[in-house]
C-alpha positions in Angstrom: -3.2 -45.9 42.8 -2.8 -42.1 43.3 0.5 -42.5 42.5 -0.2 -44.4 38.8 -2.6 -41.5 38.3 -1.0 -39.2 38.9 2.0 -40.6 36.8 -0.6 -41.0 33.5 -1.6 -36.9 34.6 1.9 -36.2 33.5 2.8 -38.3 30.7 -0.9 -37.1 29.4 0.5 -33.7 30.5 4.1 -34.2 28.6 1.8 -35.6 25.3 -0.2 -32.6 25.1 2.6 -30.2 25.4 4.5 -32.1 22.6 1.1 -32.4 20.6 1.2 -27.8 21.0 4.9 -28.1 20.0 4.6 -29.8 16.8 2.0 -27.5 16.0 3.6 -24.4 17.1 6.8 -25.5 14.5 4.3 -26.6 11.3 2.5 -23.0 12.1 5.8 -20.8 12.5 7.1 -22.8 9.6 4.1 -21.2 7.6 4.2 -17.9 8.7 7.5 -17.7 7.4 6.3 -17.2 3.8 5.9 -13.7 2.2 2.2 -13.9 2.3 -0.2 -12.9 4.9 -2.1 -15.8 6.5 -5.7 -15.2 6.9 -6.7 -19.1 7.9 -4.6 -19.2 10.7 -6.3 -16.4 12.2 -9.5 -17.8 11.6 -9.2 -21.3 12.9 -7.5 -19.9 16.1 -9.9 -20.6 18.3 -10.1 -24.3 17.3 -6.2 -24.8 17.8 -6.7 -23.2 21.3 -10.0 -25.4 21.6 -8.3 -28.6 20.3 -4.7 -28.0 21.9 -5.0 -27.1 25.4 -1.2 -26.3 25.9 -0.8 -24.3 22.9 -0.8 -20.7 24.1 1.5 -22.1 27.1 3.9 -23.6 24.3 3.6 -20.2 22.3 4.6 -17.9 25.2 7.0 -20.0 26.8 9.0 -20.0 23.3 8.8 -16.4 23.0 10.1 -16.0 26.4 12.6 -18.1 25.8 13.2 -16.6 22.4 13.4 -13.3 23.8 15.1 -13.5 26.8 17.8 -16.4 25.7 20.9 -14.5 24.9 20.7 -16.1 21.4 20.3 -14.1 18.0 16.3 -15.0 16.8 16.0 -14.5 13.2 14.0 -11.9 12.6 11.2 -13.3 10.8 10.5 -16.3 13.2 10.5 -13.3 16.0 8.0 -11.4 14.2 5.4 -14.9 13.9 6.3 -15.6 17.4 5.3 -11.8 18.4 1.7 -12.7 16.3 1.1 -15.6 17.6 0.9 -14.5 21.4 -0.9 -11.1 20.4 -3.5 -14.1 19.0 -3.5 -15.8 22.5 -3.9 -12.8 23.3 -6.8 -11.6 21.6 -8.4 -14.8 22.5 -7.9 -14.7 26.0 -10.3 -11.7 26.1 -7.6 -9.4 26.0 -7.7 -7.3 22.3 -6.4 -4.1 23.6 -3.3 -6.1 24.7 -2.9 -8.0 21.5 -4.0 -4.7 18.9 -0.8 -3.2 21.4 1.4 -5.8 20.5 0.4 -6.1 16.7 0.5 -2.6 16.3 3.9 -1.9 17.6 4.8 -5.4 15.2 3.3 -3.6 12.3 5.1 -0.1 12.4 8.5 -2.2 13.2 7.6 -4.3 10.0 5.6 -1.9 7.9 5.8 -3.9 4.7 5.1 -7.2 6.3 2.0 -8.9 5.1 2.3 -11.4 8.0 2.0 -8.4 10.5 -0.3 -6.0 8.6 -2.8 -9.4 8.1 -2.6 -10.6 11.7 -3.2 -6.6 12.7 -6.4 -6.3 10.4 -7.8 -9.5 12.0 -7.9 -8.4 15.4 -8.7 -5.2 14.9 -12.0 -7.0 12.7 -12.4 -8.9 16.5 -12.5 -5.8 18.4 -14.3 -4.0 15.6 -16.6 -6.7 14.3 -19.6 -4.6 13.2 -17.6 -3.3 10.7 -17.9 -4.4 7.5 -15.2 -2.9 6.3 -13.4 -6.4 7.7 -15.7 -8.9 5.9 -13.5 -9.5 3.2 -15.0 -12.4 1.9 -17.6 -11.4 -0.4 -15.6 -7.9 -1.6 -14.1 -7.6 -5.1 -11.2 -5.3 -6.1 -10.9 -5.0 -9.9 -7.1 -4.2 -10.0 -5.4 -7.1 -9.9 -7.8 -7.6 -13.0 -6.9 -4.4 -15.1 -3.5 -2.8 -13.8 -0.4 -3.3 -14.0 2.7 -1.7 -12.5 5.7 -1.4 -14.2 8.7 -1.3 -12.0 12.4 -1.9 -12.0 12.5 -5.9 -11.8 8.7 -6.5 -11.2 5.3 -5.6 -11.7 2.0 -5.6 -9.8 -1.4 -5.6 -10.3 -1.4 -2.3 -7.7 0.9 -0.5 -5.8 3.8 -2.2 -4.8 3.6 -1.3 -1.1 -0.1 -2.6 -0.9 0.9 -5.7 -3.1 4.2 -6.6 -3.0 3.9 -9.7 -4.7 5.9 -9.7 -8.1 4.0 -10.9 -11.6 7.3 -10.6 -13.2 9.8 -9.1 -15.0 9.1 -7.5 -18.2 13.2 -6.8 -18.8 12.9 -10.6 -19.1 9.4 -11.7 -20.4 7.0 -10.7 -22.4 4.3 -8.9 -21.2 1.8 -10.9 -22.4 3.7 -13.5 -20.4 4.0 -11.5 -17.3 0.3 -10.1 -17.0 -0.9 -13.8 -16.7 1.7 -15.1 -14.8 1.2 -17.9 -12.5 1.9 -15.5 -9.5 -0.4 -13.3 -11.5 -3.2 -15.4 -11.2 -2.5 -16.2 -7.7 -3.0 -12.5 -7.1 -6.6 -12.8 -8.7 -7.0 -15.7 -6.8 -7.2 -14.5 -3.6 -9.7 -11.7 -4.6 -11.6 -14.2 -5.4 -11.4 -16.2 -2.5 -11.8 -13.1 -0.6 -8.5 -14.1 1.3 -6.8 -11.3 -0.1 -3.5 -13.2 1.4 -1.2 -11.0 -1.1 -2.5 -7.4 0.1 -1.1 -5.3 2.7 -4.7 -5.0 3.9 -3.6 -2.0 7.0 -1.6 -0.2 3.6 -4.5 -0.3 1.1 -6.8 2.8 1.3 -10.0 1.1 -0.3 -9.8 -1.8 1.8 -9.3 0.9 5.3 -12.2 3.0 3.8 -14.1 -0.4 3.5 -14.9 1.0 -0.1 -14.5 -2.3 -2.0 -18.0 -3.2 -3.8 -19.4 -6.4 -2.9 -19.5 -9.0 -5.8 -22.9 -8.2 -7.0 -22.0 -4.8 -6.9 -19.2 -5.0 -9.1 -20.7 -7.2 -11.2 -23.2 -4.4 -11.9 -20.5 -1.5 -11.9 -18.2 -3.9 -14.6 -20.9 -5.9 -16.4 -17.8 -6.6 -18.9 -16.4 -8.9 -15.4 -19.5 -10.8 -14.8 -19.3 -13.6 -15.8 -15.2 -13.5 -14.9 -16.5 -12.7 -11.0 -19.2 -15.6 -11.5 -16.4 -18.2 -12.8 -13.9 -16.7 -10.8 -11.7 -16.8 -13.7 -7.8 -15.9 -13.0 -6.6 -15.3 -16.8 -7.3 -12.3 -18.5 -8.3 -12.4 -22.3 -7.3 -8.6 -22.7 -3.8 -6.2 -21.5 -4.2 -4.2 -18.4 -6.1 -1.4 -19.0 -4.4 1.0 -16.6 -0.4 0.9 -16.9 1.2 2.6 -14.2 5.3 2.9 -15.4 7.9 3.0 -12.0 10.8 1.5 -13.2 12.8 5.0 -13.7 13.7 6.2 -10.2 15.5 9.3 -11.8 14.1 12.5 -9.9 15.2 16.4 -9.6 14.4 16.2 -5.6 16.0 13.7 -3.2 12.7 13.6 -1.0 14.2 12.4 2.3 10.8 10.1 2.8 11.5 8.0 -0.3 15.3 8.3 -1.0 18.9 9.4 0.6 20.4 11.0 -2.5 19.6 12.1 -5.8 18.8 9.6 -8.5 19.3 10.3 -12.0 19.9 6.6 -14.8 23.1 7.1 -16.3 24.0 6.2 -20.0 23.2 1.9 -19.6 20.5 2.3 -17.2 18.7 4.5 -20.0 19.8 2.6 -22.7 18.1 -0.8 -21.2 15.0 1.3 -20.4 14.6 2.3 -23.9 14.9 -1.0 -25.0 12.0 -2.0 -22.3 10.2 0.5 -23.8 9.7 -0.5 -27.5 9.9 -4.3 -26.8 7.3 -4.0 -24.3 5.6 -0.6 -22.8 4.7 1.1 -26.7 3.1 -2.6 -28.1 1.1 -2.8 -24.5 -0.5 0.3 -23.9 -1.9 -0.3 -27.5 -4.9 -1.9 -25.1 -4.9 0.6 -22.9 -7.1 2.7 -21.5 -4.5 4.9 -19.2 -0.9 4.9 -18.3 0.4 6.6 -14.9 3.6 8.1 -15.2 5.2 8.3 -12.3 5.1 7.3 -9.1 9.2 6.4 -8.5 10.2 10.0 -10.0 9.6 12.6 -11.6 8.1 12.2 -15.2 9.8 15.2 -16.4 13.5 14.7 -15.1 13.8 11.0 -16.8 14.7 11.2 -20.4 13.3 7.9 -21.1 9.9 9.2 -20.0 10.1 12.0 -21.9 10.8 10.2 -24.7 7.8 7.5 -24.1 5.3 10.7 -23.7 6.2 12.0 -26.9 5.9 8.5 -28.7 2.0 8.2 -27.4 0.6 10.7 -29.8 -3.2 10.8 -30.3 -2.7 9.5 -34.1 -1.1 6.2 -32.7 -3.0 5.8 -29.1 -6.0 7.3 -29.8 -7.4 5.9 -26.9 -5.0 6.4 -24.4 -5.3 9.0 -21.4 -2.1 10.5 -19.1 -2.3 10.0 -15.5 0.6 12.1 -14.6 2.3 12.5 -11.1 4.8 14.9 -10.6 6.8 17.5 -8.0 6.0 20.3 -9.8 9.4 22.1 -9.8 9.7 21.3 -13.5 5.8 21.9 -14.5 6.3 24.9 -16.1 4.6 26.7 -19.2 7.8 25.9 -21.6 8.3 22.5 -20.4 4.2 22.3 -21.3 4.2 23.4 -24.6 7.0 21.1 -25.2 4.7 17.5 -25.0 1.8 18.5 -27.3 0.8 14.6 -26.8 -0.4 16.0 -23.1 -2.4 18.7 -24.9 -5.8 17.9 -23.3 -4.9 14.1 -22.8 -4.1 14.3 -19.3 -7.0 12.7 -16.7 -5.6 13.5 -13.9 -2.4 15.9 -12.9 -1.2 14.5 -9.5 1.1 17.0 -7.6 3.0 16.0 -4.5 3.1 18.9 -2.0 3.6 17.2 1.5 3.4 20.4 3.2 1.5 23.8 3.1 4.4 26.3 3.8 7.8 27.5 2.7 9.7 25.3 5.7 7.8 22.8 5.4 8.0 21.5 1.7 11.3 22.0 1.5 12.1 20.4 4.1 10.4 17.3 3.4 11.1 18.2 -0.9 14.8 18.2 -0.5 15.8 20.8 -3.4 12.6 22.3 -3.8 11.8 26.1 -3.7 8.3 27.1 -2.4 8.1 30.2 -4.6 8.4 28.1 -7.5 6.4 25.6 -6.1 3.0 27.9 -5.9 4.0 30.0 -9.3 3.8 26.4 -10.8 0.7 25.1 -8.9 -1.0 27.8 -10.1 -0.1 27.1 -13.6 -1.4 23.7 -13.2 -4.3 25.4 -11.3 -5.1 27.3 -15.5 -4.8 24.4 -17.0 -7.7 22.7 -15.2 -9.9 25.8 -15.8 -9.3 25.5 -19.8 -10.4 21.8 -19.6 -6.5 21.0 -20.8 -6.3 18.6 -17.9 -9.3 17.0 -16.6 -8.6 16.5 -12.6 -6.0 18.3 -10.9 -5.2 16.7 -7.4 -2.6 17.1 -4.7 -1.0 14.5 -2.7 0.1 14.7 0.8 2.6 12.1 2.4 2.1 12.2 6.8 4.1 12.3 8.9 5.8 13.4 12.0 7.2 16.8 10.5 4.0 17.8 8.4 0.9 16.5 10.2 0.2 20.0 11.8 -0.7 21.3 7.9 -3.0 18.9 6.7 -5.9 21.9 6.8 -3.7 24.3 5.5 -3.2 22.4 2.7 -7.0 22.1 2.0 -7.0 25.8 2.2 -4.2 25.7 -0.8 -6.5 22.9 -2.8 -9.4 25.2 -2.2 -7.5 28.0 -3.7 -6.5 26.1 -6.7 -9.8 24.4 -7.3 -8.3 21.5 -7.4 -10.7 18.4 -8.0 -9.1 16.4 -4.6 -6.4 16.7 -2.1 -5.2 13.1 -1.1 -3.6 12.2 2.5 -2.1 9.6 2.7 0.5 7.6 5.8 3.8 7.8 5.1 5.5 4.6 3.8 9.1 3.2 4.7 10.6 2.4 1.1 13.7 1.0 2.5 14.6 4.4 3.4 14.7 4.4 7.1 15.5 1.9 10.0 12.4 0.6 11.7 13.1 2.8 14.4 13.3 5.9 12.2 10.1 5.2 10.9 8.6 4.2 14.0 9.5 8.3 15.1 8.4 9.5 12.0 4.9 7.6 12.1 3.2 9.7 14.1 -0.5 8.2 13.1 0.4 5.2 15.4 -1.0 5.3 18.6 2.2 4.9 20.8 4.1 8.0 19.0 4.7 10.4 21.7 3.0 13.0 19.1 -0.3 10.9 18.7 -3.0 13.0 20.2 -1.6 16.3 18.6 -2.0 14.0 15.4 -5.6 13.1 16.7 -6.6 16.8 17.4 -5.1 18.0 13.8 -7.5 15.1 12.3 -10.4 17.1 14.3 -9.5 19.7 12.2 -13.0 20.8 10.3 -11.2 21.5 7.0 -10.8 17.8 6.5 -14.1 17.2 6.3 -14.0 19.0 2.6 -15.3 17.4 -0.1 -12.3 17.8 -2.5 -10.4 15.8 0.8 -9.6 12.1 0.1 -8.1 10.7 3.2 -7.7 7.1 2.7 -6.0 4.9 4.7 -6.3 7.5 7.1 -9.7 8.1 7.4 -10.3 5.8 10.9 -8.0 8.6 12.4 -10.9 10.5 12.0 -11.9 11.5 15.7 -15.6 10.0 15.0 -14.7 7.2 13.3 -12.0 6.0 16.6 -14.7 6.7 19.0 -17.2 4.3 17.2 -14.7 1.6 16.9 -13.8 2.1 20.6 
């Protein structure tokens, strides 16, 4: 009899075990889409509840996985890696598994998978926070940008939303802007899954600054009834175009690019034709176009040309958001785009350090001297109302972190309306193990709590200081989420 029993233990045993396997394949072969999967992390609890073997089966694979001998792809390494931080997590130990996500997440720092699964236990540990209630937020740009890049667009920064809603070298833009992957975008706003955002990347969502629906309803009364249907095709153009598809730049900034970049003769050619088949005819809607974020506005030809198309006769309407490194921003180069000429909302300078060494270290083929004759410039053009914000941007890391409050001292001196800081993002330019050493806002970087004690720093706390998705590195904001 004991023996039977124990026999039917076994096979029960053997069932369950296959029962957690079968499950553990369907869910890896999930988690090997692009997207970030916030119902997974939700229901975890109920697959550990309704599969007793599961986190057995999940870290005897990843042993296995790990310690086999065998080449693991890397992808299926990465879910297996989430999967036991989320046994983890739910085995009461959240330290362990934010340990283990976070060390994921600087390896993969444009992995939605990673970032997502990161966010979601940090919202366990941290769950007072509403900051990681996403459900009943709204973000409005998926609904009124768009982002103009080589071979894609996005509704928002690439890095925060990698997700492509087409190619305007191939389709129109009316086409593109509501795009089935487009809508899919809006969808998840909506849905408050926000599946398609790299939700540890985005600054609003990591300053919990995203207005609730009612809010936004309120702030964009024009949305309303688009919230309240939670409608995904847009009867109007973007209103805010930010252009990144010309990568040609004066500098060869080390954290976005190994060498120089400048379009030669085809490159500009098919950028020109981009232009008048599709940038001039859509930024008839719009309200603002950002120029740029991939180089620098006044080293690309075909920019140049484009500003000096958008004259106030023909886009009356239109605004300038321009970013730029300054080491071409000079009085002549001014006077020679009249279509600026007190057009320009906001003058975005990237300075990345507050001292000679610095900058040009991390500005490959800057000069500091020019840089501050220039900053002032831009600095007299704010005061005569030619440009209405002037702001400087900030990229940490590793090599610059020690002058983040210097370089409030510099925006103080300049008057400039806000200084932005901002983490340092791997475009493809370093190995995860370079960026891993240059990330020094991660808490395992050997360099972490001289980070921590430069974020104590009291000239952060300025007004004209916009910190982003850095603000939790404030030293008050870690101690309440400890």
């Amino acid at each position: 009899m004991k023996k039977t029993a124990h026999k039917a233990a076994a096979k029960a045993e053997q069932a369950a075990r296959a029962q957690a396997q079968d499950m553990l394949h369907t869910m890896l072969q999930d988690m090997l889409q692009i997207d970030d999967r916030p119902e997974i992390w939700a229901a975890f609890p109920q697959f550990l509840q309704a599969l007793p073997q599961f986190a057995t089966v999940v870290r005897d694979t990843h042993t296995a996985a790990m310690q086999g001998g065998t080449k693991i792809d890397l992808f299926l390494a990465l879910a297996l890696e989430i999967l036991v931080a989320m046994c983890d997590a739910h085995a009461g130990q959240l330290d362990r598994a934010i340990g283990r996500l976070t060390r994921a997440a600087t390896m993969q720092s444009n992995s939605l998978l990673a970032q997502g699964a990161l966010f979601h236990v940090q919202g366990l540990a941290d769950s007072a926070n509403p900051k990681y209630q996403l459900q009943d937020r709204f973000c409005i740009k998926p609904f009124v940008e768009l982002h103009v890049l080589e071979r894609t667009s996005h509704q928002c920064c690439g890095n925060w939303l990698p997700t492509s809603a087409g190619d305007l070298n191939e389709q129109p833009w009316e086409a593109v802007w509501n795009s089935q992957a487009a809508q899919a975008v809006r969808a998840s706003i909506h849905d408050g899954s926000y599946r398609h955002c790299n939700k540890t990347a985005c600054p609003a969502i990591q300053a919990g600054t995203l207005p609730t629906k009612a809010q936004a309803m309120a702030q964009w009364p024009g949305l309303a009834a688009l919230i309240a249907e939670q409608e995904t095709e847009m009867q109007r153009g973007p209103e805010d175009v930010n252009l990144a598809y010309d990568a040609t730049c004066n500098l060869s900034c080390p954290s976005c690019r190994t060498t120089k970049v400048a379009a030669d003769s085809a490159t500009r050619e098919r950028y020109s034709a981009l232009q008048e088949r599709a940038i001039l005819p859509m930024l008839r809607e719009a309200k603002s176009v950002f120029i740029t974020g991939s180089g620098d506005p006044f080293a690309s030809k075909n920019f140049r040309q484009l500003i000096e198309r958008l004259t106030p006769d023909e886009y009356p309407d239109l605004r300038f958001r321009i970013m730029t490194n300054a080491m071409l921003f000079t009085p002549r180069e001014w006077e020679r785009f009249p279509a600026l000429h007190a057009r320009v909302q906001s003058l975005q300078i990237s300075i990345d350090g507050a001292s000679a060494q610095t900058h040009e270290l991390l500005r490959r083929g800057a000069r500091w001297d020019v840089m501050q004759e220039n900053l002032r410039f831009a600095a007299d053009l704010l005061a005569q109302g030619m440009v209405q914000g002037l702001y400087l941007s900030f990229t940490v890391q590793v090599d610059n972190f020690h002058e983040m409050g210097d370089a409030v001292v510099l925006a103080d001196q300049l008057n400039a309306t806000g200084l932005y800081f901002g983490k340092m993002t791997n475009w493809g330019t370093f190995t995860p193990d370079e960026y891993a050493r240059k990330a020094v806002f991660v808490p395992s970087h050997p360099r972490h709590q001289a980070f921590m004690a430069a974020m104590a720093d009291p000239r952060l706390r300025s007004p004209r200081v916009i910190l982003g998705n850095l603000i939790d590195h404030l030293p008050e904001r870690a101690a309440e989420a400890a």
